[in-house]
PARO-512074 format. One record per residue (C-alpha): residue number from 1; residue in three letters; chain; x, y, z. Coordinates in steps of 0.2 Angstrom, whole numbers, plus 2048, in hexadecimal, padded with zeros to 3 digits. Each point is the difference from the previous one (the first is absolute). Layout:
N
+-----+---------+--------+-----+-----+-----+
! num ! residuo ! cadena !   x !   y !   z !
+-----+---------+--------+-----+-----+-----+
! NUM !     ALA !      A !   X !   Y !   Z !
...
+-----+---------+--------+-----+-----+-----+
This chain:
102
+-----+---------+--------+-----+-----+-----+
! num ! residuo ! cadena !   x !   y !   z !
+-----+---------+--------+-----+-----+-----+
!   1 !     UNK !      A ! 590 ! 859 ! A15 !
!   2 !     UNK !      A ! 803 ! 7F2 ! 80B !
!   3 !     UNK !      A ! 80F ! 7F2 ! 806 !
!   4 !     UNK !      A ! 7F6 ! 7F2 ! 7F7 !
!   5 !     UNK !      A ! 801 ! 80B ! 7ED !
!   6 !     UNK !      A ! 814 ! 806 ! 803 !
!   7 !     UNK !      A ! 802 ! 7F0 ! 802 !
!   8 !     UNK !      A ! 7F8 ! 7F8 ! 7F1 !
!   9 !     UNK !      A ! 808 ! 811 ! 7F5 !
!  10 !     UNK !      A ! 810 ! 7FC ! 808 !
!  11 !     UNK !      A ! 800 ! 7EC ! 7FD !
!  12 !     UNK !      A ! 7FD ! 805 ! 7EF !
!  13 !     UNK !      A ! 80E ! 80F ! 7FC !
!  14 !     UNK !      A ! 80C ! 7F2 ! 807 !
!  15 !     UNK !      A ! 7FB ! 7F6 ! 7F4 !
!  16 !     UNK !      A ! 803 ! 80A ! 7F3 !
!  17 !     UNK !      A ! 811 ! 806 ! 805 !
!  18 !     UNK !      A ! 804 ! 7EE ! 801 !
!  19 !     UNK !      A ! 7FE ! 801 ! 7ED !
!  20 !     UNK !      A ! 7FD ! 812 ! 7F8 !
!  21 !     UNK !      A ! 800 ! 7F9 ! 7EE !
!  22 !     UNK !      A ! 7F1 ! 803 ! 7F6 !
!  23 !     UNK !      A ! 7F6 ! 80B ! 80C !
!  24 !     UNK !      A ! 7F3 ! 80B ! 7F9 !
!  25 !     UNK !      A ! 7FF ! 811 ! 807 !
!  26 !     UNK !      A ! 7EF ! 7FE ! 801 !
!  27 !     UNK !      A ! 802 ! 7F3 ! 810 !
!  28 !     UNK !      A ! 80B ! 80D ! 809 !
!  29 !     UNK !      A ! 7F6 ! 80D ! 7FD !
!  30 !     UNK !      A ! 7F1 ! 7F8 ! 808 !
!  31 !     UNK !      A ! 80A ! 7FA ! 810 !
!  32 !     UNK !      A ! 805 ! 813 ! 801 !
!  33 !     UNK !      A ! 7EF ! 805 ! 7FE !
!  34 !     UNK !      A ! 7F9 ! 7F4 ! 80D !
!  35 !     UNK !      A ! 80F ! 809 ! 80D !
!  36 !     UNK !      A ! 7F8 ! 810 ! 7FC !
!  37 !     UNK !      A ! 808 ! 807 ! 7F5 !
!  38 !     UNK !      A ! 7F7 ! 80B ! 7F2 !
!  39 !     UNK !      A ! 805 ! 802 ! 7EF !
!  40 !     UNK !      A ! 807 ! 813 ! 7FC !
!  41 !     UNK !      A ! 805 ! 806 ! 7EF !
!  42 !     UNK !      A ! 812 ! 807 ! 800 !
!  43 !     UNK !      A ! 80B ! 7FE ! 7EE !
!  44 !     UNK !      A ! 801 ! 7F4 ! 7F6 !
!  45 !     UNK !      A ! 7FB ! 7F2 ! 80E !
!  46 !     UNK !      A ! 7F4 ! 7FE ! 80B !
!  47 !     UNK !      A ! 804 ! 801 ! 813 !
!  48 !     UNK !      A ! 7F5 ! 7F9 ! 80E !
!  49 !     UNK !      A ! 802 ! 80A ! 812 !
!  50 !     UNK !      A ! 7F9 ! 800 ! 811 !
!  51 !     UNK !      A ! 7F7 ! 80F ! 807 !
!  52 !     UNK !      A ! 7F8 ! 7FA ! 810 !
!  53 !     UNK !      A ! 805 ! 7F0 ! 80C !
!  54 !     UNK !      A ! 80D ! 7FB ! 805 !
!  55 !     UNK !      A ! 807 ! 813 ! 801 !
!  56 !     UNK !      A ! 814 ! 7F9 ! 7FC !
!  57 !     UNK !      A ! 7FA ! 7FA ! 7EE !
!  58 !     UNK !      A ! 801 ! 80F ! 7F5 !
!  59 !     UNK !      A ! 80E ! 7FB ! 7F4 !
!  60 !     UNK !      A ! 7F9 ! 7FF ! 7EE !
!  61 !     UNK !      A ! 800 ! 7EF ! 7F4 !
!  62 !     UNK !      A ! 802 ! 7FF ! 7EF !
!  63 !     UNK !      A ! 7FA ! 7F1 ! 7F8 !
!  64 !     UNK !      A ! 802 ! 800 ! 7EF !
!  65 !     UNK !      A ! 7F3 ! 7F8 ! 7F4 !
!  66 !     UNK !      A ! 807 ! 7F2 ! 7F7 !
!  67 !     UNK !      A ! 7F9 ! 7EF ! 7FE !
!  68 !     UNK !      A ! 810 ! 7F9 ! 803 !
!  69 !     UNK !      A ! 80C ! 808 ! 80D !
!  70 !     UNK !      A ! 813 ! 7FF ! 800 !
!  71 !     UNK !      A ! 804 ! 7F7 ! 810 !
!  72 !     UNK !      A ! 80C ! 80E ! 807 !
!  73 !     UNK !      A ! 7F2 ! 809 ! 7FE !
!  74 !     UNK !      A ! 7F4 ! 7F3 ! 808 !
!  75 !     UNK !      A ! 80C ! 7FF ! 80E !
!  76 !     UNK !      A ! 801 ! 810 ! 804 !
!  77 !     UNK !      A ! 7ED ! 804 ! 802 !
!  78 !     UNK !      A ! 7FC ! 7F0 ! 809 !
!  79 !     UNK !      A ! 80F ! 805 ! 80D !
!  80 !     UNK !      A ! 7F7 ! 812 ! 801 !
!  81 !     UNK !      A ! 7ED ! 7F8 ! 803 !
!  82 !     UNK !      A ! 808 ! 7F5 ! 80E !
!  83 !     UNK !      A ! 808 ! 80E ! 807 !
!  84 !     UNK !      A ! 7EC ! 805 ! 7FF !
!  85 !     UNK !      A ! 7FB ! 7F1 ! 80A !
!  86 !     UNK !      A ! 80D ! 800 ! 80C !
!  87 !     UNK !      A ! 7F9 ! 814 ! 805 !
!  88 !     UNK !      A ! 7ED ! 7FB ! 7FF !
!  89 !     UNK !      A ! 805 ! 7F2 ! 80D !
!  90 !     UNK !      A ! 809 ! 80D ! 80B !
!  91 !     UNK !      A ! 7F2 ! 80C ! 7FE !
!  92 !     UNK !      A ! 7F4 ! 7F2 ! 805 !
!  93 !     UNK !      A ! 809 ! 7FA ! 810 !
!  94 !     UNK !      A ! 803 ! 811 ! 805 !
!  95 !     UNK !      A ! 7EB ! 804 ! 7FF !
!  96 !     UNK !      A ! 7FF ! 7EF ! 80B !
!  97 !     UNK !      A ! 80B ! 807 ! 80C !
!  98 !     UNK !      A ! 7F8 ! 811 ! 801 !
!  99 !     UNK !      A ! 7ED ! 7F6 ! 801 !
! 100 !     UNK !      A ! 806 ! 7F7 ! 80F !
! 101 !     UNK !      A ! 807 ! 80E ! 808 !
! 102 !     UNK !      A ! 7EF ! 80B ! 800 !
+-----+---------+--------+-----+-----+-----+
């Protein structure tokens, strides 16, 4: 993951939240998947979840499989994969620091 793809996945998830009518779970599911996260089988929904970097994402994500989400819904996954960004950039600028530092 670098600065120049958060910032083409975050351009986009504004984009989105601008207008979360008529969104596919299938688009979300494929920004989460290029944040890392994997899909895991729990219930009735599948949930995507972070096992490695960066070490504060581990809340789970459900995103349910409809073509067309209700935009509450929408909403509220987009809001949790920008809280997904705004870590991985944290993550990044912290391994900056810690390069220079050595």
């Amino acid at each position: 993951m670098n600065k120049k793809k958060l910032s083409e996945i975050k351009k986009q998830l504004s984009s989105l939240r601008k207008s979360p009518f008529n969104i596919n779970s299938k688009i979300l599911v494929n920004i989460a998947k290029k944040l890392g996260r994997l899909k895991e089988n729990h219930g009735k929904e599948p949930y995507y979840e972070r096992k490695n970097i960066p070490p504060r994402l581990n809340g789970s994500l459900s995103i349910p499989h409809r073509d067309e989400l209700k935009p509450g819904t929408a909403r509220n996954i987009i809001d949790f994969l920008i809280n997904d960004v705004d870590e991985w950039e944290l993550f990044l600028i912290e391994n900056e620091s810690d390069e220079k530092n050595q």
